[in-house]
mmCIF file of the N, C-alpha and C atoms, coordinates in Angstrom:
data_MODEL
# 
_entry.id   MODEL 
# 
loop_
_atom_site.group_PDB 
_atom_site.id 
_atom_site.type_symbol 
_atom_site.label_atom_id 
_atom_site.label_alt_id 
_atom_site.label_comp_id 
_atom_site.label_asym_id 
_atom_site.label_entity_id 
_atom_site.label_seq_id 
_atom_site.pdbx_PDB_ins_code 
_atom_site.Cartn_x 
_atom_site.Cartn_y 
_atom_site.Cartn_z 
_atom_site.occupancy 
_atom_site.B_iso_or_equiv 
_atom_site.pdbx_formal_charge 
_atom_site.auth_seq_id 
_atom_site.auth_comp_id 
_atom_site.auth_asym_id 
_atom_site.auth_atom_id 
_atom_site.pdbx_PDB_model_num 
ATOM 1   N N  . UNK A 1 1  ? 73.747  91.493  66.023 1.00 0.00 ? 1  UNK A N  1 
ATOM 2   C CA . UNK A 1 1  ? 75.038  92.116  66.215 1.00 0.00 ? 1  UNK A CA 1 
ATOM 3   C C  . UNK A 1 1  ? 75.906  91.825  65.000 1.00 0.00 ? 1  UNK A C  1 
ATOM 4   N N  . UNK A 1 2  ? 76.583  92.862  64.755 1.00 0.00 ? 2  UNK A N  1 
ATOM 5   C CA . UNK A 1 2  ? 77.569  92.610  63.058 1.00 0.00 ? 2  UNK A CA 1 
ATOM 6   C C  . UNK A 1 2  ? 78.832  92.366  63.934 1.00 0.00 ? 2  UNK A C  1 
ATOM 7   N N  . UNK A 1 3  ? 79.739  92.256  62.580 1.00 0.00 ? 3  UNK A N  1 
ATOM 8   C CA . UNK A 1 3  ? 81.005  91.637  63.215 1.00 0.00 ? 3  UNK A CA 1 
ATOM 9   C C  . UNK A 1 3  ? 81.897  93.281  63.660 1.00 0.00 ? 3  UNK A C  1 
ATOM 10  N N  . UNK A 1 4  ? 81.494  94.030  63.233 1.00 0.00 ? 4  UNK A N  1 
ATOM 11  C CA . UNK A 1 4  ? 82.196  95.584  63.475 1.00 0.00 ? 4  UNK A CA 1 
ATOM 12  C C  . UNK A 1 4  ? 81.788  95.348  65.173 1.00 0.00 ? 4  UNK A C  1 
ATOM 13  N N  . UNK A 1 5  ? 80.546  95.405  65.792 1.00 0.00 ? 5  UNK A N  1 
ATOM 14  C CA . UNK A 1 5  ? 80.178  95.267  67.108 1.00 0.00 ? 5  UNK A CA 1 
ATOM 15  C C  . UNK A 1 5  ? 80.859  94.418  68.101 1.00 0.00 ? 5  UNK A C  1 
ATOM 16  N N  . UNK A 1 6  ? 81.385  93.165  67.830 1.00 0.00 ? 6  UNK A N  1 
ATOM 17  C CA . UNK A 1 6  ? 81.815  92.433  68.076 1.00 0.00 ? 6  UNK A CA 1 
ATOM 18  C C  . UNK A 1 6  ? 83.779  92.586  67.886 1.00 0.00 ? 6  UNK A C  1 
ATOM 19  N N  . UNK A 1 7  ? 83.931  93.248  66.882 1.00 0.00 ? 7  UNK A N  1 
ATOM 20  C CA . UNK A 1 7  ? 85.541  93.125  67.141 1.00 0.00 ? 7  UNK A CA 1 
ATOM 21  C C  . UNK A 1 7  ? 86.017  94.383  67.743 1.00 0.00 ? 7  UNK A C  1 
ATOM 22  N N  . UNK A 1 8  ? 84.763  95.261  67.902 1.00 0.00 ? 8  UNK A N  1 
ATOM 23  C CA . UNK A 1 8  ? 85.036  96.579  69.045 1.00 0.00 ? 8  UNK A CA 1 
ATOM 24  C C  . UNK A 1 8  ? 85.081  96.004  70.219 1.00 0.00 ? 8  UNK A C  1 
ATOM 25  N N  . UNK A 1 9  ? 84.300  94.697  70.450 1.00 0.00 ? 9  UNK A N  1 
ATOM 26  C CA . UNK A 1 9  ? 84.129  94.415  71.948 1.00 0.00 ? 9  UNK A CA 1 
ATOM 27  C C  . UNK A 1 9  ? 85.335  93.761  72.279 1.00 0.00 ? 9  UNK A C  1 
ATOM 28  N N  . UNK A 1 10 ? 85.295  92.539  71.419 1.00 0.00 ? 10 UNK A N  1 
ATOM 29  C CA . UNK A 1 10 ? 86.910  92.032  71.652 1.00 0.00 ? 10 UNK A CA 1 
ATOM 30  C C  . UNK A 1 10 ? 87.898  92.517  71.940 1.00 0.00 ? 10 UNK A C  1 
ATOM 31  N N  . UNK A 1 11 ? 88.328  94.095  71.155 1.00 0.00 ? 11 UNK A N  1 
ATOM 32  C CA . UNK A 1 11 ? 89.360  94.733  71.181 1.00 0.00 ? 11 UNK A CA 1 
ATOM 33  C C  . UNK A 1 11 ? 89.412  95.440  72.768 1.00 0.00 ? 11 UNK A C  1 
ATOM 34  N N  . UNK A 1 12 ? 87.915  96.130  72.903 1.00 0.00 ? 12 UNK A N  1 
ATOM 35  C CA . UNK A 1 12 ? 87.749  96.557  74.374 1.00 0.00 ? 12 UNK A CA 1 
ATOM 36  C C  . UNK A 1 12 ? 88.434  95.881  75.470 1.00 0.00 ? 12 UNK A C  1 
ATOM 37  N N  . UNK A 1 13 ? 88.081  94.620  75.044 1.00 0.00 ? 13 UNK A N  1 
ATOM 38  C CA . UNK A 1 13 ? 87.956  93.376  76.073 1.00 0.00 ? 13 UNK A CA 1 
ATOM 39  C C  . UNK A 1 13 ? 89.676  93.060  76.395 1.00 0.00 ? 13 UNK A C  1 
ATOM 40  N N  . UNK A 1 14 ? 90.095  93.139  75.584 1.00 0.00 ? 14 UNK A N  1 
ATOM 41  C CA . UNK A 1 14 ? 91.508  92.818  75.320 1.00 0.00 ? 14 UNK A CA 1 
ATOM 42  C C  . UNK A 1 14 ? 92.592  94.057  76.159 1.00 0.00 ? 14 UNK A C  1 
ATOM 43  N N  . UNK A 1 15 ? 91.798  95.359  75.399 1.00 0.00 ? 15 UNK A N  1 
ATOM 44  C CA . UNK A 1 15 ? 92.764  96.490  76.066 1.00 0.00 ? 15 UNK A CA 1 
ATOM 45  C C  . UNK A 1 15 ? 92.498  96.474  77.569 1.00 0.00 ? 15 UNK A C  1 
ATOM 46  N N  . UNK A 1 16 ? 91.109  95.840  77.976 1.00 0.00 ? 16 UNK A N  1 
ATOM 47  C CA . UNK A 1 16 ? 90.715  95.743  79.639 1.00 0.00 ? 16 UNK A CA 1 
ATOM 48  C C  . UNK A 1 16 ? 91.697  94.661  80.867 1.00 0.00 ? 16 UNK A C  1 
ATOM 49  N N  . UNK A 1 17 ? 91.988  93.692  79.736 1.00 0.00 ? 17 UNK A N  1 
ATOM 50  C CA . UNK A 1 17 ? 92.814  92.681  80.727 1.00 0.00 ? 17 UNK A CA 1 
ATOM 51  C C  . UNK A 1 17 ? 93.517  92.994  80.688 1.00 0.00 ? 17 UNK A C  1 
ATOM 52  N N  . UNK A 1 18 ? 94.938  93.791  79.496 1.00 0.00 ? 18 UNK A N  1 
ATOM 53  C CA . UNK A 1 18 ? 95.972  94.056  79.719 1.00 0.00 ? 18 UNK A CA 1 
ATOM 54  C C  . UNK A 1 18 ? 96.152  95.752  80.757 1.00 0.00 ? 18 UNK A C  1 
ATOM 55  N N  . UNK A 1 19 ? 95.075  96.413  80.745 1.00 0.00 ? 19 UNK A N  1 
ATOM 56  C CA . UNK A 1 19 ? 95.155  97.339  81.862 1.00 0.00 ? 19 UNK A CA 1 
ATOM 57  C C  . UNK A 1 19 ? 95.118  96.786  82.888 1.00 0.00 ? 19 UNK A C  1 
ATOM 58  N N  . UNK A 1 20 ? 94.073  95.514  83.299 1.00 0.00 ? 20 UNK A N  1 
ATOM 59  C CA . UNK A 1 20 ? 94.007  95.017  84.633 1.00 0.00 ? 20 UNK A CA 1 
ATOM 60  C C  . UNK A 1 20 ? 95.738  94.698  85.252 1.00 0.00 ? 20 UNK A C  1 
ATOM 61  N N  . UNK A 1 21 ? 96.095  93.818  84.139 1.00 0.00 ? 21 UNK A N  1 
ATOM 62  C CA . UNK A 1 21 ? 97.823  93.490  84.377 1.00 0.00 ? 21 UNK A CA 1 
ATOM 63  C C  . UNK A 1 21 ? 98.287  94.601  84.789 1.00 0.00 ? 21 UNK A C  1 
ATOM 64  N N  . UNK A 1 22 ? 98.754  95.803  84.210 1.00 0.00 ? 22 UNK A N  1 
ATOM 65  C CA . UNK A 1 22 ? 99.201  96.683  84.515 1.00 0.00 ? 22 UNK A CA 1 
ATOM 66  C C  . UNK A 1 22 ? 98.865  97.526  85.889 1.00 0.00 ? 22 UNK A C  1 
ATOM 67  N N  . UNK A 1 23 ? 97.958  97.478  85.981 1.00 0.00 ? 23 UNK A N  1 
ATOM 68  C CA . UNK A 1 23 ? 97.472  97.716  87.820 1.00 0.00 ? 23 UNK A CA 1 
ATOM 69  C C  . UNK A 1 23 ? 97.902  96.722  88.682 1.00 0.00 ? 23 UNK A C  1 
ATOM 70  N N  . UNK A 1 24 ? 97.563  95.554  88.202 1.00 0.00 ? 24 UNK A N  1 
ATOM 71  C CA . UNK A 1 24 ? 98.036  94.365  89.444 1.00 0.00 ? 24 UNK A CA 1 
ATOM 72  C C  . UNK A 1 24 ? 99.576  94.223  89.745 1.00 0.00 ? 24 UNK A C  1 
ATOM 73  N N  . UNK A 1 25 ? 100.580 94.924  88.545 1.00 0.00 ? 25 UNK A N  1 
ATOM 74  C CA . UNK A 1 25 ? 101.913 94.870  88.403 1.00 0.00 ? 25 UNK A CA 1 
ATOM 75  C C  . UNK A 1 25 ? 102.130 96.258  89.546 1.00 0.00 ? 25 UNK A C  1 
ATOM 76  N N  . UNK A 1 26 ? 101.101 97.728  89.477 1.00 0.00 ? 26 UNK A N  1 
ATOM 77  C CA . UNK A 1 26 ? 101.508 98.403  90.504 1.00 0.00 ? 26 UNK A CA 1 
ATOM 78  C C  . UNK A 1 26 ? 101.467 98.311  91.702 1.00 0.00 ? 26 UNK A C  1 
ATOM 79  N N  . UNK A 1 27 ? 100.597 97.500  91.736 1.00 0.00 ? 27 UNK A N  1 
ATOM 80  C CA . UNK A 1 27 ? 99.922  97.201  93.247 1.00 0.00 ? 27 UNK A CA 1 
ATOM 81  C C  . UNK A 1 27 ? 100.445 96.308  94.113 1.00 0.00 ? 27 UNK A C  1 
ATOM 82  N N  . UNK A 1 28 ? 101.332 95.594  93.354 1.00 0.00 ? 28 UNK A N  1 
ATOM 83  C CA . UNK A 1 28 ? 101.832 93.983  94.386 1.00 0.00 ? 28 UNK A CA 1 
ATOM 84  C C  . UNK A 1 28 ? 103.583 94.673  93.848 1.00 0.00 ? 28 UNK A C  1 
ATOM 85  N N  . UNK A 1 29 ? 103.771 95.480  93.344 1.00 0.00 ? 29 UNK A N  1 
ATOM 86  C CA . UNK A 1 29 ? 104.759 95.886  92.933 1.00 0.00 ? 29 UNK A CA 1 
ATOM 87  C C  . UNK A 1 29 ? 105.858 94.906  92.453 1.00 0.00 ? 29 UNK A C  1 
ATOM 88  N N  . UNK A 1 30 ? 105.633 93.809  91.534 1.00 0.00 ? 30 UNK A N  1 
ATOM 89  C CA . UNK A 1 30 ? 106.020 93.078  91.025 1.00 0.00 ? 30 UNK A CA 1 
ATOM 90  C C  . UNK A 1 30 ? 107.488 92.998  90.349 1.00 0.00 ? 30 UNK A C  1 
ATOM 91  N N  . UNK A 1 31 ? 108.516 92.739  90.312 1.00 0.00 ? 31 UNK A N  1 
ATOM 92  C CA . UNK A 1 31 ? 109.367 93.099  89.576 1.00 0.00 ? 31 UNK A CA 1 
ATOM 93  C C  . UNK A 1 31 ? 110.231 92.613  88.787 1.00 0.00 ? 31 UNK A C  1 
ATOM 94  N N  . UNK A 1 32 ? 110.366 93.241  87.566 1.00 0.00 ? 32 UNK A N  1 
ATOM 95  C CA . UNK A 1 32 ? 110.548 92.684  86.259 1.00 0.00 ? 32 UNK A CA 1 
ATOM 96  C C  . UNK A 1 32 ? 111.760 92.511  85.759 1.00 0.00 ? 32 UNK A C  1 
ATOM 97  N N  . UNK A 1 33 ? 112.785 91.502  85.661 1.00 0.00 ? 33 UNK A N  1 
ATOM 98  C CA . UNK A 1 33 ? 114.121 91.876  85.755 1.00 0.00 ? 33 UNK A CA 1 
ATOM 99  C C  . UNK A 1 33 ? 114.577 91.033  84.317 1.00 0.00 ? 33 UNK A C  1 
ATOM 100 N N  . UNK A 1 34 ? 115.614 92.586  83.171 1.00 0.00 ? 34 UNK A N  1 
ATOM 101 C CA . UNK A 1 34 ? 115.581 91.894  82.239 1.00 0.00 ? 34 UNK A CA 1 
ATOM 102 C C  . UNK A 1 34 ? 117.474 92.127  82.128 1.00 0.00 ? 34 UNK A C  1 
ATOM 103 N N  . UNK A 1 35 ? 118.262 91.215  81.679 1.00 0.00 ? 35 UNK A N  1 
ATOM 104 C CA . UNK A 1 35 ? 119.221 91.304  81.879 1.00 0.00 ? 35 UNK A CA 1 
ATOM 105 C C  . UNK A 1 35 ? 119.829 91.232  82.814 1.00 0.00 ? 35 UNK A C  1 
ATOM 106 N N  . UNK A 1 36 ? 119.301 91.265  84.137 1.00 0.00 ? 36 UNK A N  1 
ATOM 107 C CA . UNK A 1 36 ? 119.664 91.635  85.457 1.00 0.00 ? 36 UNK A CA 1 
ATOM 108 C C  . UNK A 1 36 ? 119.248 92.929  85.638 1.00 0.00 ? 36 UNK A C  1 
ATOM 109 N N  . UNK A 1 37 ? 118.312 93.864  85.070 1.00 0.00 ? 37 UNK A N  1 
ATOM 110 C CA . UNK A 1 37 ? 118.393 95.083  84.995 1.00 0.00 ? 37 UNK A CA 1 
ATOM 111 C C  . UNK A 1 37 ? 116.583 94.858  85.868 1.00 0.00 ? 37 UNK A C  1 
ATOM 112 N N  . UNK A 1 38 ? 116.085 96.343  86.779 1.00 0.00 ? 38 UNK A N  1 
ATOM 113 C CA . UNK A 1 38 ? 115.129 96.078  87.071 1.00 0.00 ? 38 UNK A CA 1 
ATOM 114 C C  . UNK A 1 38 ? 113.925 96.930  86.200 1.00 0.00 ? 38 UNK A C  1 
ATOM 115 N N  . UNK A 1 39 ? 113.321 96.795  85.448 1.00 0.00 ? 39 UNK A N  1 
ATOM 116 C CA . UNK A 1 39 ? 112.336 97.397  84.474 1.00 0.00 ? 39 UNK A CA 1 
ATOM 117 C C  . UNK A 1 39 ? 111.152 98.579  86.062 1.00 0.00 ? 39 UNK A C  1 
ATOM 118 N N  . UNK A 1 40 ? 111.406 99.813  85.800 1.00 0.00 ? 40 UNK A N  1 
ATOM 119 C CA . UNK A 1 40 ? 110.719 100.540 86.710 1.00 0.00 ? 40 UNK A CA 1 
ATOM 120 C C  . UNK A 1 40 ? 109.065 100.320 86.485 1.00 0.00 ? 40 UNK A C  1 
ATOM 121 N N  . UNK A 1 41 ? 108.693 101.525 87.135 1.00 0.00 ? 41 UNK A N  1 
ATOM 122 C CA . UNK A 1 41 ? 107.055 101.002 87.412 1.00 0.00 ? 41 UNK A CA 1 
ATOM 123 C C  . UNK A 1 41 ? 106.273 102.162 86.616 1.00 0.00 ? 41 UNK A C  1 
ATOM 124 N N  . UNK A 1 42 ? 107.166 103.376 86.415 1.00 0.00 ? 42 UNK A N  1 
ATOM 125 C CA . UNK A 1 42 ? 106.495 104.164 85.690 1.00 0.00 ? 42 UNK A CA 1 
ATOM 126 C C  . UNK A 1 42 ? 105.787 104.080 84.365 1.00 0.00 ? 42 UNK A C  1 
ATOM 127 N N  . UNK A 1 43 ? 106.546 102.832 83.462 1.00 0.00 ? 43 UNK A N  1 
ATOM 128 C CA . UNK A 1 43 ? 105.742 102.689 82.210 1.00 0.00 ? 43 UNK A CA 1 
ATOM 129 C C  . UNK A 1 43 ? 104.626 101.813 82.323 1.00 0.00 ? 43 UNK A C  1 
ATOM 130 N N  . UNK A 1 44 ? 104.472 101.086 83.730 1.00 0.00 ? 44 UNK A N  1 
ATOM 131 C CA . UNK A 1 44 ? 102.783 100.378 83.851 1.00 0.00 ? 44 UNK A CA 1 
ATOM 132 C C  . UNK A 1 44 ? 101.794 101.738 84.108 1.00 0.00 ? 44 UNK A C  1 
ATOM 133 N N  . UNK A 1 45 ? 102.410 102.739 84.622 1.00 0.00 ? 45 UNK A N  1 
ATOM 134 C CA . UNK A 1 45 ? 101.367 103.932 85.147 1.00 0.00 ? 45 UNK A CA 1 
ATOM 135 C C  . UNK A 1 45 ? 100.808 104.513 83.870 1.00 0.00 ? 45 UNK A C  1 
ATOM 136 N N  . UNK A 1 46 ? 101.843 104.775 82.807 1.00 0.00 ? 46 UNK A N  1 
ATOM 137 C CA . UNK A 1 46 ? 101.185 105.249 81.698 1.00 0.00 ? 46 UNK A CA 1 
ATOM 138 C C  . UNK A 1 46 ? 100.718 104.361 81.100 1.00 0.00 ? 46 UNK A C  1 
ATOM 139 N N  . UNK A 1 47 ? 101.047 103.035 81.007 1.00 0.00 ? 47 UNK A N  1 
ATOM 140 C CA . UNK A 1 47 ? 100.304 102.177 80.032 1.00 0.00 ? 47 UNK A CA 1 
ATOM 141 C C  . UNK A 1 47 ? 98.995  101.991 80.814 1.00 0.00 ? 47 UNK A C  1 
ATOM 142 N N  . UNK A 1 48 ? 98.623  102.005 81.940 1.00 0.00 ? 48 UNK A N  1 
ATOM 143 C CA . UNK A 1 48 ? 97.555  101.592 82.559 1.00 0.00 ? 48 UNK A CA 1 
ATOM 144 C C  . UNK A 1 48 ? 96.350  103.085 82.233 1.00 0.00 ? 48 UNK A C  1 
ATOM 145 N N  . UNK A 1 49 ? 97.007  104.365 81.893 1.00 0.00 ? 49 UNK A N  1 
ATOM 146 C CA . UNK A 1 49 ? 96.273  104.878 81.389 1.00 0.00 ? 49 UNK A CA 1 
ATOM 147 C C  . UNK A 1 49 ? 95.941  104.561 80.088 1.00 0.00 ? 49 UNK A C  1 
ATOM 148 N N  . UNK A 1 50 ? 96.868  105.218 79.421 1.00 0.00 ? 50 UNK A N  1 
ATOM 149 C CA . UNK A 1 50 ? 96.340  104.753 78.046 1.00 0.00 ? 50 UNK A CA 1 
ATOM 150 C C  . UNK A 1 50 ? 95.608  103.298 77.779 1.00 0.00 ? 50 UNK A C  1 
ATOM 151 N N  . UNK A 1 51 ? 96.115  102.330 77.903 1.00 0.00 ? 51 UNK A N  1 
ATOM 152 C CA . UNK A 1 51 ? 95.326  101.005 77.910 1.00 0.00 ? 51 UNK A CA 1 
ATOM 153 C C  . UNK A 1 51 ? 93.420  101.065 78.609 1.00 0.00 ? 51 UNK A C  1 
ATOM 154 N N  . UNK A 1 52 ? 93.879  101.682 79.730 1.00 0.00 ? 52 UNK A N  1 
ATOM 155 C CA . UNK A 1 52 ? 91.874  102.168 80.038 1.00 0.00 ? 52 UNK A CA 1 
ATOM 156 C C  . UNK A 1 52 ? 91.526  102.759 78.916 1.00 0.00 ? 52 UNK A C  1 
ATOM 157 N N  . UNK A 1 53 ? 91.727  103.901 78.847 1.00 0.00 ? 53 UNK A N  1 
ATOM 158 C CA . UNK A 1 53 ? 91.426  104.738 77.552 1.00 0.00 ? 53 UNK A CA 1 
ATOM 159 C C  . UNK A 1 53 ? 91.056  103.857 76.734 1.00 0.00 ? 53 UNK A C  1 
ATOM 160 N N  . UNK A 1 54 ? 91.635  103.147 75.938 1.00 0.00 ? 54 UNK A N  1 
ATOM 161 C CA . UNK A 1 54 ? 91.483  102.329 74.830 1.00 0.00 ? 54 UNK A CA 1 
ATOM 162 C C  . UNK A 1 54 ? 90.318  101.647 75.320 1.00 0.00 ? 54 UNK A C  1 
ATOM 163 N N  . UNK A 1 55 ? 89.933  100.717 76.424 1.00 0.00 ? 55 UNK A N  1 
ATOM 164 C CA . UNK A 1 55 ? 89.280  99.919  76.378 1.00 0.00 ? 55 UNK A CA 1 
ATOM 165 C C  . UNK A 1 55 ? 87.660  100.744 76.768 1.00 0.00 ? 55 UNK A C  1 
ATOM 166 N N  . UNK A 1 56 ? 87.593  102.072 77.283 1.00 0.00 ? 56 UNK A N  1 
ATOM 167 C CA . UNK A 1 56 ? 86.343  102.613 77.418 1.00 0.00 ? 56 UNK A CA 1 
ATOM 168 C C  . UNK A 1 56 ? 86.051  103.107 76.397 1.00 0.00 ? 56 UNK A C  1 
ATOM 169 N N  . UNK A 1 57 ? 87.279  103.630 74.999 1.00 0.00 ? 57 UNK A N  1 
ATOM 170 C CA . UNK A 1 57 ? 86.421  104.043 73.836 1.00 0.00 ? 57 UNK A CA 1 
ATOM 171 C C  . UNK A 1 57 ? 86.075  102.966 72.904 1.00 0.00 ? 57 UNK A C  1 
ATOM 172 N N  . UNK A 1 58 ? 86.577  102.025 73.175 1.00 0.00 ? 58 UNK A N  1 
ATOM 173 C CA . UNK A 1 58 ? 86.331  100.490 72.318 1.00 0.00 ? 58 UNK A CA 1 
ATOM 174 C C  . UNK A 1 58 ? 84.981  100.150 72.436 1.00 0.00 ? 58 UNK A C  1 
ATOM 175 N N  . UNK A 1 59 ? 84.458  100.279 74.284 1.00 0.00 ? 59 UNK A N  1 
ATOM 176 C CA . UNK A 1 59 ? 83.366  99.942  74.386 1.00 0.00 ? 59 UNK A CA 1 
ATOM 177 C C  . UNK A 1 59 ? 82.107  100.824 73.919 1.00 0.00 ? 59 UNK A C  1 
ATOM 178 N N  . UNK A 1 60 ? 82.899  102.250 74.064 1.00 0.00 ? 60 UNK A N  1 
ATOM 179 C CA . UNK A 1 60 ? 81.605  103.198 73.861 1.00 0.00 ? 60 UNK A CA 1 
ATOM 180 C C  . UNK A 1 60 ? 81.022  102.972 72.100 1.00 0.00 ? 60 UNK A C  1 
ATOM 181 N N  . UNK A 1 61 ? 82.461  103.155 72.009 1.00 0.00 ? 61 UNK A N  1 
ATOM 182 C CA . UNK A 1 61 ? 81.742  102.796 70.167 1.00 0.00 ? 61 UNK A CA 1 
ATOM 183 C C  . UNK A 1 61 ? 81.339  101.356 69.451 1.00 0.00 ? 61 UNK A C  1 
ATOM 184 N N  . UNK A 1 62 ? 81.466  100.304 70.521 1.00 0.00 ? 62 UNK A N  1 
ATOM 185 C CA . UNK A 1 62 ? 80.348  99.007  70.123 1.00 0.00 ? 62 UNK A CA 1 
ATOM 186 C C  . UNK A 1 62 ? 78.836  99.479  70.327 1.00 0.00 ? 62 UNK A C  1 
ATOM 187 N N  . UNK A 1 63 ? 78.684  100.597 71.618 1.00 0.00 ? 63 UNK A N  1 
ATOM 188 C CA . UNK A 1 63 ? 77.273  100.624 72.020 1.00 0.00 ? 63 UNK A CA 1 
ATOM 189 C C  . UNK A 1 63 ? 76.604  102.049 71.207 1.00 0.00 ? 63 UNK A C  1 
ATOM 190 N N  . UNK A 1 64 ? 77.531  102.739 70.446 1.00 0.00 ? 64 UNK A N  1 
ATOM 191 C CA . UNK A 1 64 ? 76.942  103.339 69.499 1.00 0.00 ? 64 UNK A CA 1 
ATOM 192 C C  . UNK A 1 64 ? 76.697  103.080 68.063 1.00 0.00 ? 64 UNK A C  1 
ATOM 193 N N  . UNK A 1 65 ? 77.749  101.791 68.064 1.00 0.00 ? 65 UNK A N  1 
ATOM 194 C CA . UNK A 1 65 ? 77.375  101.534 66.460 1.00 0.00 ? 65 UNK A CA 1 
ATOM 195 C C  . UNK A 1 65 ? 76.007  100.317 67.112 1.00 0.00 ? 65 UNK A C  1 
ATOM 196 N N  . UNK A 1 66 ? 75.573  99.947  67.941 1.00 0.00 ? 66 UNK A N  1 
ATOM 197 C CA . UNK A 1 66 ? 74.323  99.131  67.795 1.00 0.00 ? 66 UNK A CA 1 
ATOM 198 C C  . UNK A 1 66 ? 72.926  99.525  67.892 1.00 0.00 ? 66 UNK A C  1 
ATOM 199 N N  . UNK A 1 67 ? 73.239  101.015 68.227 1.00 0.00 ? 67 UNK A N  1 
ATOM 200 C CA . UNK A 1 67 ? 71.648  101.649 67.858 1.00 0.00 ? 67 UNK A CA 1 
ATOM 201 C C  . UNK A 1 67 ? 71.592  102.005 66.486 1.00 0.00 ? 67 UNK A C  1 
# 
């Protein structure tokens, strides 16, 4: 395995936990209070997309650069 294989995985790996956060923040509906202000839930919905995204093309292209 080269290090290109490996910092795709990492990166995968990385965009995967911070999507997990972002689901577990919709789900227990957690809430985020900055200033006294309450931070809504809609920007975990898009980040939880995009953040998957990231972490399934991270992975796809570790397992194509190793053939």
């Amino acid at each position: 395995m080269n290090s290109r294989i490996i910092g795709l995985r990492v990166a995968g790996s990385i965009f995967g936990i911070i999507c997990i956060a972002q689901l577990v923040r919709l789900l227990t509906g957690f809430q985020i209070l900055i200033a006294g202000y309450e931070l809504p839930s809609w920007p975990n919905k898009v980040a939880f997309v995009i953040l998957g995204g990231l972490c399934i093309w991270m992975w796809k292209l570790s397992y194509a650069g190793s053939e």
